[in-house]
C-alpha positions in Angstrom: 101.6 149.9 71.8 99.3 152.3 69.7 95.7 153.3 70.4 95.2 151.8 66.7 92.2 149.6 65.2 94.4 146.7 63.2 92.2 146.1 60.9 90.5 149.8 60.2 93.2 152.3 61.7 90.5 153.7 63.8 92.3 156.0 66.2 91.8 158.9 69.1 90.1 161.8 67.9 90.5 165.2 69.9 87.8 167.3 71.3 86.6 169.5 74.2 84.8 168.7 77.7 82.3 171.4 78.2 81.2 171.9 81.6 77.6 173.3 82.6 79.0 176.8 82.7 80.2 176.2 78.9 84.2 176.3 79.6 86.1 174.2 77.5 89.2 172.0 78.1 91.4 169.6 76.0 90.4 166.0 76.4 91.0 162.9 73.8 88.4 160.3 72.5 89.7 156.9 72.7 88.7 154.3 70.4 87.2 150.9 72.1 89.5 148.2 71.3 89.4 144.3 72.3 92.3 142.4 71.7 91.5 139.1 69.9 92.8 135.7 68.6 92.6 135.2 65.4 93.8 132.0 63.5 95.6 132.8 60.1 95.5 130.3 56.9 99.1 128.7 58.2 96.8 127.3 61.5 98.5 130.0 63.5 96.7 132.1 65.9 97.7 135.7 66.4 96.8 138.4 68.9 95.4 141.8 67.1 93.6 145.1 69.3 90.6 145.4 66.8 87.5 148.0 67.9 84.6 146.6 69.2 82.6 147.6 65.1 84.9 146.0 63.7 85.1 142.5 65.8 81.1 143.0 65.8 81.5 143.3 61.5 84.0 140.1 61.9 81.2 138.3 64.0 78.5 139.2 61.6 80.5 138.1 58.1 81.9 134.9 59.4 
């Protein structure tokens, strides 16, 4: 299963750890994703991994 917003593709993003003495290494930014029921217009639910913007942008429009 993907690292992958449903709804806005949202995905990891690369970047560096820097340490005090300013070395840099490799490490990945994951996106924060909650997995969710939703109910669809048939009166079944479904289960979708949405990030925690976009469930608070679902919360707020509904």
């Amino acid at each position: 299963m993907a690292r992958k917003c449903a709804i806005s593709g949202k995905g990891p993003m690369a970047g560096n750890n820097v340490s005090h003495a300013k070395n840099r290494t490799k490490r990945r930014f994951l996106p924060n994703l909650r997995t969710v029921r939703i109910t669809l217009e048939d009166g079944t639910t479904k289960k979708i991994r949405i990030s925690a913007k976009e469930l608070r942008t679902l919360k707020k429009n509904s």
